[in-house]
N, C-alpha and C positions, 0 to 999 in steps of 0.2 A: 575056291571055298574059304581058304584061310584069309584072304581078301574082304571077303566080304565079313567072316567072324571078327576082324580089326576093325573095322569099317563099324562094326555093333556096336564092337568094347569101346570105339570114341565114343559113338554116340551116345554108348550107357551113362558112357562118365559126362560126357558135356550134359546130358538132362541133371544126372544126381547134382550134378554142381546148379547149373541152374535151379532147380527144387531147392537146393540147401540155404540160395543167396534169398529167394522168395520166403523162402522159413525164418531165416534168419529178418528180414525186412517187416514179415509181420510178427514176428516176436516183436521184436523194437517199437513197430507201432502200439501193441498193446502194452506192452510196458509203460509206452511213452503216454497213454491213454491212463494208464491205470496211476502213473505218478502225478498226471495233473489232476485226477480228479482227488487227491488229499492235499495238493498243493493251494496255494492262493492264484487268483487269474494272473492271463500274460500274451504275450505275443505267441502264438503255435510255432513252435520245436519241426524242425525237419528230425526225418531219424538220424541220427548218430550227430549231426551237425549241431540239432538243436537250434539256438540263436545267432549262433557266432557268425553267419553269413552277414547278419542285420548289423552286428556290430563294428563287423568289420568296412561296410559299404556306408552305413552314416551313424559312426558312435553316436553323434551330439542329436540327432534325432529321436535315437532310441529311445537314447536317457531322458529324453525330457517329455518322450510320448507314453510313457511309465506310470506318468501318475496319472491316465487315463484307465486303469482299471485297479483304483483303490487304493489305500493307504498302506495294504500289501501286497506284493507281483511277486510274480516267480517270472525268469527267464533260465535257458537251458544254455551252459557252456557245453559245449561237445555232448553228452548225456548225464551230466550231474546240473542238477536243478541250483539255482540259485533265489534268494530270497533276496526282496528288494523291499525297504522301508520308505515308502514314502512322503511322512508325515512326521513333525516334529515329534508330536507326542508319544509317535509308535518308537521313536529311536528312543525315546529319552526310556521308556520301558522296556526298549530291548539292553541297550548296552549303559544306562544306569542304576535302573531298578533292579534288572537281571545280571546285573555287566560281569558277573564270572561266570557265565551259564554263556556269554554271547563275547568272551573274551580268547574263544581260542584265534589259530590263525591255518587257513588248510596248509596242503601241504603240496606245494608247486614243483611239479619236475625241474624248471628250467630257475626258481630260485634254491634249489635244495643241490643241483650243479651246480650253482655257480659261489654257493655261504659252505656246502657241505655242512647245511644245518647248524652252523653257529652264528653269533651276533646276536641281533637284541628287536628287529624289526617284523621280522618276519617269521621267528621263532614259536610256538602255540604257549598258550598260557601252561605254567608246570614249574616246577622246580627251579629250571636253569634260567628261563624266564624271570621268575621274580630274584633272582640274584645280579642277573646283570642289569638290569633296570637301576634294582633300590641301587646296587651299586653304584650305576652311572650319572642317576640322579643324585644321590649322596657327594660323588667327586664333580661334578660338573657344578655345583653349589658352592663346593667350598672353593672352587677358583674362580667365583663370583657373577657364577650363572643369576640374574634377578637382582644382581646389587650395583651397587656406583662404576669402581672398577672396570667391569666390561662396559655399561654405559660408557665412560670416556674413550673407551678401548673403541667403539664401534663412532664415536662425533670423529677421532683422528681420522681413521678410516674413509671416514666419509668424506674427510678434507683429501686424504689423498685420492682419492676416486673422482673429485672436481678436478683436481692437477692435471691428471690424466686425459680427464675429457676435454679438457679446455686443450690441450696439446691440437686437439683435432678441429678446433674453434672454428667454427665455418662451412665446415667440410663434413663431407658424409660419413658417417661409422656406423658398426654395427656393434651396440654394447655389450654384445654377449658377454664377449671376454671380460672385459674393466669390470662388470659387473658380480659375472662369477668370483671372476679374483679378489674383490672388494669382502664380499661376502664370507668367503670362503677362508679368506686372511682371520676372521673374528673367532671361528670354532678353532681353524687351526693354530690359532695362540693358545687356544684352552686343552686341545690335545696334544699335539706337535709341540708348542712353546714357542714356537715362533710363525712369524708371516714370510711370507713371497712376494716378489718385488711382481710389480705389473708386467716387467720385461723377462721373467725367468721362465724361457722357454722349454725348460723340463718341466716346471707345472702346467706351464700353457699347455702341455700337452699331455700332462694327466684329468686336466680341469676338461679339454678336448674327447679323451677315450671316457669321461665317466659321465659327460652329456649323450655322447653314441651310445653308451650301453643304456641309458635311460629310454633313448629312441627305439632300440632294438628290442627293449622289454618287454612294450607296452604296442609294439608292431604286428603285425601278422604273423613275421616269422617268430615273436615268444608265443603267441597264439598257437602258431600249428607244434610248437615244440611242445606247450602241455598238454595237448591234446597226445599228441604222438612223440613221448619223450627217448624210445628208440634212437631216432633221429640222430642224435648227442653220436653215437658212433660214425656216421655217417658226414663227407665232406659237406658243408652249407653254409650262410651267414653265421648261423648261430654261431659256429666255430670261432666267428670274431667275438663272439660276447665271453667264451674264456679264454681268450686271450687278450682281453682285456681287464676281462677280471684278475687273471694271475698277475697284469700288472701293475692293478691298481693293489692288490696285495702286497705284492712285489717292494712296491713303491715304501707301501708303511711299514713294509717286515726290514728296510734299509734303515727308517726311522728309528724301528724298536732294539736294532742292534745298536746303533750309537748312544740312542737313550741307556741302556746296560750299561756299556762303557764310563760313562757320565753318572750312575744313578749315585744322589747322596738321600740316603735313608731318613736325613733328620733334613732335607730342605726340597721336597718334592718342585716341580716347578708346572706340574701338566699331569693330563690323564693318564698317560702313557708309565711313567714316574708310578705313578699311585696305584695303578694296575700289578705294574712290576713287583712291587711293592707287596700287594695282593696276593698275589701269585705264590709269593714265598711263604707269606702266612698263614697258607690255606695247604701248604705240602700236604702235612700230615691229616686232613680231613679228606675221608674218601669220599662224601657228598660233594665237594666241592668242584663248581665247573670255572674256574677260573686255571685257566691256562694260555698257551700264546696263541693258538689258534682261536681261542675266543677274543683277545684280547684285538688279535690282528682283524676280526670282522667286525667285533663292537667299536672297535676306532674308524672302521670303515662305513657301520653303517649310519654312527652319527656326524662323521663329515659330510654323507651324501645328505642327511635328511638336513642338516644345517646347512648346506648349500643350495643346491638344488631346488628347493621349494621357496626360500624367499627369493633368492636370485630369479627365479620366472618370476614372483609376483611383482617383482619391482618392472621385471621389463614390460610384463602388462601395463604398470600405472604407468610408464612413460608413453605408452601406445595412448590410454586413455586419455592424457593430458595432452599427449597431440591432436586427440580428435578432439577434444573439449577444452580450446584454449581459452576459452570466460572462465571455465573452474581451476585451470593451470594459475590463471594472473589472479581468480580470487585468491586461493592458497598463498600464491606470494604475496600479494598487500596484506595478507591478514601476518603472514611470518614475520616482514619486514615492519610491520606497526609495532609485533609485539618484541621483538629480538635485535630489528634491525637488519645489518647486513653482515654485521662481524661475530654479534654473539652467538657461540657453537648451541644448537636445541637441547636440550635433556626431557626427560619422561616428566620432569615434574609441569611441562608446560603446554603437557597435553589440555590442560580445563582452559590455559589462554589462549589457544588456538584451536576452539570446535569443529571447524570448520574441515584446517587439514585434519585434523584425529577422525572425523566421519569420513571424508574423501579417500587414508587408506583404509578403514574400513570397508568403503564402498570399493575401492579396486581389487580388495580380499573375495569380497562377495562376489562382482560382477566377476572381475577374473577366474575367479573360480577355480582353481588349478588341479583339485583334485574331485570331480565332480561324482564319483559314486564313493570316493572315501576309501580306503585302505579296508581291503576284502576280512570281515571276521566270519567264525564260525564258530558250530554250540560245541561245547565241552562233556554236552551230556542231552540225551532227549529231554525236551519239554512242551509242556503246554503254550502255545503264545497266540491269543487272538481269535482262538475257536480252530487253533491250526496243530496240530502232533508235529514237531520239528525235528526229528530224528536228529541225535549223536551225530556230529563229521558236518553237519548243512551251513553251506558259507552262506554269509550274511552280508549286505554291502546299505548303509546307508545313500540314500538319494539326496545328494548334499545340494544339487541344483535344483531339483524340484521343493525342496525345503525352503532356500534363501533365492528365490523366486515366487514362493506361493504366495499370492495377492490375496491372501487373509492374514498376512502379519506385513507385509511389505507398501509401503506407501505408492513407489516408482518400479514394479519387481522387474520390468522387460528392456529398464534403460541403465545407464550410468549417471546417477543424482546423488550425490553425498547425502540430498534431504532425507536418503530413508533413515538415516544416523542421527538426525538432529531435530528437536522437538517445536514447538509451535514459538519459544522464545532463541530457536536459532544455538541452543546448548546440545552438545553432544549426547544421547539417548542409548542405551543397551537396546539389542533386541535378542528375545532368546533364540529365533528364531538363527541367529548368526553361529553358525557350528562349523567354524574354518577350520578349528583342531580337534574337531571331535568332542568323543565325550566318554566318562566311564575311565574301564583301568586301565585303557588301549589309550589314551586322550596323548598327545603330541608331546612326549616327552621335553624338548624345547619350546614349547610355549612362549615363555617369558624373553627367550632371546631371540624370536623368533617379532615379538612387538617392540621389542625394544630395537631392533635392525631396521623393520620395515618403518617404522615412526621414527627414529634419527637420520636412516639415509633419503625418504623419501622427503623429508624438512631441508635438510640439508639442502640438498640438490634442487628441488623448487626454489630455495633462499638467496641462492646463486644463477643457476643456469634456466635460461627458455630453452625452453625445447621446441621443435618443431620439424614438421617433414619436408624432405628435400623435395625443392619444385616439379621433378620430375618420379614421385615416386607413385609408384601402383597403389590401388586399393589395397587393403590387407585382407585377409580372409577372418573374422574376429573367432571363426570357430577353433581356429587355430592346428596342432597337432596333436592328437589325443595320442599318449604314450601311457607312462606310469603319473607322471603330469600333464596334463593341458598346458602344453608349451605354445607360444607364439609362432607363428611362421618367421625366419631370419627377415629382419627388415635392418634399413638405415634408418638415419633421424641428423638434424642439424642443431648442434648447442651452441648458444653465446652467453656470454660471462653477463650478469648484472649487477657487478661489482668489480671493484679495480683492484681489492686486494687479496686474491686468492694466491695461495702459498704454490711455488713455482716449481718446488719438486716435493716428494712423498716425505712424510712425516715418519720420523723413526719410532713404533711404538713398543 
């Protein structure tokens, strides 16, 4: 008898749980029913999953199958809807007409472990917000963020990053590295105060863990981590993303001690210096969010966005210029007509050479490195579009579907500098071109962000062929979708076009 009364209580319990799992399943369907029909169209949501299946098995499909139901989508992360803008016009009215209504930024399990909510990139629009910004815009200016200065600061650079390649003249390499480092030398003069040699294998190996944590962010495993940010207790990959965080922290909390030691109050020499600085004269203001753990993630977040993002876009134009070596050797006859082979490029000779200024243009566009744009969301319910946008709703412009839409683009499905350049062969705006965004979110680096990709990619075309070793594989052009649209690792073959490139690095 007691047997078989056990034998009941399982099966009472295994139905209730089963009933519960089936309650709970069409809960979720009608939820998921009742939120799409206030929503804009989109791809159907599993329950709890949503999209993320789609996104994970072909990001680059998704994204660009998107703009088949309208100039607004919705797509579902995990159960929270996302808003997709597909059309110039709609971004330009979400995040500039509106742009502090569509200037927040959500709020990520897996980056709020890793900043503990400080820094300057991923923080929501608010108080602390607008103070580390003007801030770092403010200091990032006056050590000549947009002026001559870093201009010369980034042609030496550029010379030493030929040095470098040219070492391997002939032979296969993979530019990651030179590249990163190249790059990464020009913000780190402006925070740090100084550069790193190509060969300093402690940064080789910090420039190493902060391209992984880019990969692992924008992977599955930061995927299942926002979804399920429990997880963080639990042994798993993520575990290598703080620990690499705390050493990329690490790294610049070594920085901010020596800079102390050193700081002279009347001759600042970097961000870091001016923070410090900062820091003291904000003691007595209890508003004020300047402290060293802000300072140690605001110096981290603008290393990464000053590295990181042009560093992929150049290794794209070298992809692009290997697979299009008519537009590689136009570029160089047009450099060498107007410069030569010895005189270093500057900004001002963008109008005498249209040709390369649309070409990196076009490998901004075609490369595409951030193809739905850096996630915002609204700061407050509103109206937008005949849509009720409820408080908390991330927003993401569709930056591929935009600078592909073949109603502003001439070539939108190829790589052709011609979409940049107008019927007499002169470099052309198009507005249609939103690499950095737009609004009060819009790429705080901007200006050195043009100024890097137009002197190092001058440079290096001025000097070096590029080309692919005889035995290399097709590439995948869809490349890795992370936090960036990164390249797949490839090699490539350089030879010098000139005899007098300078034999070791330039002390700048």
């Amino acid at each position: 008898m007691q047997s078989v009364l056990r034998y009941l209580d399982l099966g009472s319990a295994a139905l209730a749980v089963l009933l519960g799992l089936i309650s709970l399943v069409l809960f979720e369907i009608f939820r998921l029913s009742s939120s799409r029909s206030h929503n804009p169209p989109g791809p159907r949501p599993l329950p709890f999953a949503g999209n993320v299946l789609l996104m994970i098995k072909d990001p680059m499909k998704m994204i660009i199958t998107m703009k088949k139901y309208g100039d607004l989508c919705c797509v579902y992360v995990g159960r929270r809807p996302m808003i997709v803008l597909n059309h110039i016009e709609v971004v330009k009215e979400a995040l500039v007409q509106n742009g502090i209504t569509f200037a927040g930024r959500p709020s990520m399990p897996l980056i709020d472990w890793v900043t503990k909510g400080y820094g300057i990139l991923a923080v929501t629009y608010g108080h602390a917000w607008k103070q580390q910004r003007r801030f770092a815009l403010h200091t990032l200016r006056n050590f000549g963020l947009g002026k001559k200065p870093v201009e010369q600061r980034v042609a030496e650079e550029a010379r030493c990053l030929i040095a470098e390649m040219l070492k391997h003249e002939g032979k296969a390499l993979n530019p990651m590295h030179p590249i990163m480092n190249a790059v990464s030398n020009i913000i780190c003069s402006i925070i740090f105060g100084d550069r790193f040699d190509y060969n300093d294998k402690r940064f080789a190996k910090f420039l190493e863990i902060l391209n992984e944590n880019i990969k692992l962010s924008g992977s599955p495993v930061g995927l299942f981590f926002n979804l399920f940010p429990f997880i963080k207790h639990f042994p798993g990959p993520h575990q290598k993303m703080q620990r690499n965080a705390n050493a990329l922290t690490g790294f610049i909390r070594e920085l901010m001690e020596e800079h102390k030691k050193t700081l002279d109050k009347e001759n600042l020499h970097d961000f870091i210096d001016a923070y410090l600085v900062e820091i003291s004269k904000q003691e007595s203001n209890k508003d004020s969010t300047f402290h060293e753990d802000n300072l140690l993630m605001s110096a981290a977040d603008l290393f990464l966005a000053g590295t990181e993002t042009t560093a992929t876009t150049l290794r794209w134009g070298l992809i692009f210029m290997m697979n299009h070596p008519e537009i590689q050797e136009r570029c160089h006859e047009e450099i060498v007509r107007v410069l030569g082979y010895d005189r270093t490029p500057s900004m001002d000779d963008r109008t005498s050479l249209p040709y390369t200024y649309a070409t990196v243009h076009e490998i901004q566009r075609f490369g595409n490195i951030v193809p739905l744009g850096v996630v915002h969301q609204t700061i407050e319910t509103t109206q937008f579009r005949g849509y009720t946008i409820p408080k908390g709703t991330d927003i993401v412009p569709n930056l591929m579907a935009i600078m592909m839409d073949k109603e502003y683009w001439k070539h939108p499905d190829t790589f052709n500098p011609e979409n940049f350049l107008d019927e007499n062969g002169q470099f052309c705006k198009n507005e249609s071109f939103l690499a950095f965004s737009l609004g009060p979110r819009v790429c705080l680096g901007e200006s050195l962000a043009r100024t890097e990709l137009f002197i190092f990619f001058t440079s290096l075309v001025q000097r070096l062929r590029f080309s692919w070793p005889h035995d290399a594989p097709p590439i995948d052009m869809d490349g890795i979708m992370s936090v960036v649209r990164m390249p797949h690792p490839f090699h490539m073959i350089c030879h010098s076009r000139a005899c007098s490139v300078p034999s070791s690095p330039v002390t700048l």
